[in-house]
N, C-alpha and C positions, 0 to 999 in steps of 0.2 A: 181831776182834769183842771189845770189853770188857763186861764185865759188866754196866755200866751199858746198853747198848747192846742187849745180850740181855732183858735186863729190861722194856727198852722195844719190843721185837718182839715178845717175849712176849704181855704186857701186850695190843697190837692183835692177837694171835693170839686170844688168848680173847674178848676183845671182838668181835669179830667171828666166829668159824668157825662158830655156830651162831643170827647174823643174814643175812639174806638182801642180803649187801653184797659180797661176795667175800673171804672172808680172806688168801686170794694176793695178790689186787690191793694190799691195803691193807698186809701185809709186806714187797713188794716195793718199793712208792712210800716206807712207812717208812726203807726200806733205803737208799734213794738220798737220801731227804732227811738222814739221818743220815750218810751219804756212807760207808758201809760198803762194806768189798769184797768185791764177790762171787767168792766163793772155794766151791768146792767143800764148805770145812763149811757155811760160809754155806746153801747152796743143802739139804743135809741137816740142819742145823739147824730150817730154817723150816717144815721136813716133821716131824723130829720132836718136836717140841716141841706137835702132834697129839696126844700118849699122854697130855699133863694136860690137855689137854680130853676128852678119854673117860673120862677116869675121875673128871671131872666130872658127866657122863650116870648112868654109874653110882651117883656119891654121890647124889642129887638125887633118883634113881631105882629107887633100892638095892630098895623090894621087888616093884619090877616083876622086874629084872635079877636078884633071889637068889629068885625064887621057882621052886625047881626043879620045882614040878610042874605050872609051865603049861607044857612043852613045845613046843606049838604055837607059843608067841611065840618061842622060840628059832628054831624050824623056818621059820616068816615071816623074820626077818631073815635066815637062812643063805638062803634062795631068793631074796629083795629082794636081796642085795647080789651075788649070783654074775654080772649082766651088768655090774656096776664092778670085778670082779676079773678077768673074760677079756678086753675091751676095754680096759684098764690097764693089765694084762700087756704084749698085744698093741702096743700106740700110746703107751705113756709118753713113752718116748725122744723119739720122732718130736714128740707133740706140745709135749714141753718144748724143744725144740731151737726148732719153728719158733712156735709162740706164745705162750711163757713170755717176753714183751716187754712193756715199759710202752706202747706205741702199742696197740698191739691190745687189750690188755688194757682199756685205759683207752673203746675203742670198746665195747668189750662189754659193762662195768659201765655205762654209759649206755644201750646200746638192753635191756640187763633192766631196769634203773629203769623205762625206759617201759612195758614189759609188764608190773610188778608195779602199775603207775596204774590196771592196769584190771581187776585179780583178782579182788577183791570183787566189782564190779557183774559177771565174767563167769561167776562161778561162785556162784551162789547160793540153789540147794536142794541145799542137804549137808545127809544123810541119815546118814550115818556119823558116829558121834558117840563111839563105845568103841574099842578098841583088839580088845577080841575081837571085832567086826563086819567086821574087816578078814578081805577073805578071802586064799586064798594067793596068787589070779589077780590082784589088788588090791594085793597087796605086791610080785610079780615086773613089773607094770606102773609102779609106783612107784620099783622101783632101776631101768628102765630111762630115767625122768625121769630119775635121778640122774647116768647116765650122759653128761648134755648139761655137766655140770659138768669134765669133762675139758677142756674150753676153757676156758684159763685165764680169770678175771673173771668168768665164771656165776654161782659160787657152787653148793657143793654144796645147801648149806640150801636157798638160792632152787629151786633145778630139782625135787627133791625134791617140797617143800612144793607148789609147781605142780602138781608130779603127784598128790600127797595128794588137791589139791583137787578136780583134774581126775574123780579117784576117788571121788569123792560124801564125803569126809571135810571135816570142819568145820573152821575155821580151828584155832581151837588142837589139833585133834588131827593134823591136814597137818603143825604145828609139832612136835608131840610125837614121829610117828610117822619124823620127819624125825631127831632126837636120838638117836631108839632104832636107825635104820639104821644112824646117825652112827661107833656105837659098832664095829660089825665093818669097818665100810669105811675106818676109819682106823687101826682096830687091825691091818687088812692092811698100808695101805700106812705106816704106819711099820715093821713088820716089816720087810716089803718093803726101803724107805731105808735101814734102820738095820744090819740082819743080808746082805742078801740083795746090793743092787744094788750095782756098782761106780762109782766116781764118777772122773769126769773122766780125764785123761791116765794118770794114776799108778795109776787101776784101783784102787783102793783104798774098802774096806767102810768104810758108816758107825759100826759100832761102833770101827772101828781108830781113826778120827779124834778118837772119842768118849777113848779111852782110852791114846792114844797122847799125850797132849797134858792138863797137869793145868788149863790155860786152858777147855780145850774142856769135859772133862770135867765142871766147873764151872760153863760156860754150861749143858749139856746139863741139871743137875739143877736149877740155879734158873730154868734157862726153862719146867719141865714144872712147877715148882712153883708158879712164878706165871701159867702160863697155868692150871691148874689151880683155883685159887683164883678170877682173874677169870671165868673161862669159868661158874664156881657163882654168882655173881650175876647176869651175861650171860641166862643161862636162868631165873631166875625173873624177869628184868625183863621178859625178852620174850613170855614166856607172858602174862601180864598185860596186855602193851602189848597184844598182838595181840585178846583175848578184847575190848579195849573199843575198839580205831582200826585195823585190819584190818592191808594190807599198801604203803596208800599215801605212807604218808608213807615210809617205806625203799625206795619207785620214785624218789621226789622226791629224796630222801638219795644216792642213786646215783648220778643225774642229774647233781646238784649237784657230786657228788668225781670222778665221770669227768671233767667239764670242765673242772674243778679242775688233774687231774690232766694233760689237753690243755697248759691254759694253761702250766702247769709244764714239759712237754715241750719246747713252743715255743719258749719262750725260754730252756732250757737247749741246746736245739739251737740256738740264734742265735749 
């Protein structure tokens, strides 16, 4: 992977991980279009370069996130995110083995497109409108949406945000409260890739790869920096979008790059 190359994975990591598009889907079709190989950094790469989009939530975010003496909002996201930490524990491997694929993937980001056509008209007295309205029964039913994201192509945002809504929360606050989950459930699993999991044949930690290699090392920091940067404009565009044209045009968007993304298949398999 060259720099330039990192830059531009980047780049669609932020732009997406916190739209309801799938930021896997859209790294991984980058990847192939770019014709990169998938190599073991590769594949820890695309994971961690997740830590400068969080600490995009954070910047954006700062006196929600440094406000130590609401409590309670820390205590909400630690119980929201603990059913994507035991079922991702559990099922990583397995699921990245059998559906971390462009076909499938590309099947999934089209039938969510279709179910985000119809969010607004199917959910439409949100009653939740604050962040302290959320209760904690509210928040643990919201990280178990999140949990539909482990199927690559869902999209954590998307399943999330569904479940926001599902929970009597308002669009931009489904959006918001989706951001603020965002932040421990990727701060896990890049730990997770980076420090913890072993990768491929050679068994070997992502921080080794990180630092074992002044090529990688160098991806690593200007990918968290430009995902970082883009990922801070990403969320204030989207909040915005969302408060004035809901969630169907990003069903339609979906739609469109899944098949996109088919057609591409097809005749790369011919």
């Amino acid at each position: 992977m060259t720099i330039l190359q990192a830059i531009l994975i980047a780049i669609v990591e932020g732009l997406t991980e916190f739209l309801p598009v799938s930021s896997t889907a859209h790294m991984i079709f980058t990847s192939s279009l770019l014709h990169i190989q998938e190599d073991d950094f590769v594949k820890m790469f695309q994971v961690s370069i997740q830590f400068g989009a969080i600490l995009a939530v954070v910047a954006v975010y700062w006196k929600k996130f440094l406000n130590f003496q609401n409590l309670q909002f820390y205590f909400k996201l630690a119980i929201a995110v603990m059913p994507a930490l035991v079922l991702g524990y559990l099922f990583d491997d397995y699921i990245e083995s059998v559906l971390e694929k462009p076909l499938p993937i590309a099947i999934v980001l089209v039938v969510g497109g279709i179910i985000l056509l119809f969010i607004d008209t199917l959910f439409q007295q949100q009653t939740v409108q604050e962040e302290e309205q959320i209760s904690i029964r509210k928040a643990l039913t919201i990280g178990f949406w999140q949990c539909l994201a482990m199927m690559p192509g869902t999209s954590r945002s998307a399943a999330s945000i569904i479940g926001g809504m599902q929970q009597k929360l308002t669009r931009s606050l489904a959006a918001e409260f989706s951001f603020f989950l965002a932040v421990p459930t990727m701060l896990a699993v890049t730990v997770y890739s980076v420090f913890i999991k072993k990768w491929g044949d050679a068994a070997q930690k992502g921080i080794t790869m990180i630092t074992e290699d002044k090529a990688h090392l160098t991806a690593f920091l200007v990918g968290n920096i430009v995902a970082f940067v883009v990922a801070v404009l990403a969320i204030k565009f989207f909040i915005s979008f969302v408060k004035k044209y809901g969630f169907k045009m990003w069903g339609w968007y979906r739609i469109v790059a899944g098949m996109l993304m088919l057609v591409f298949l097809y005749y790369q398999g011919k």
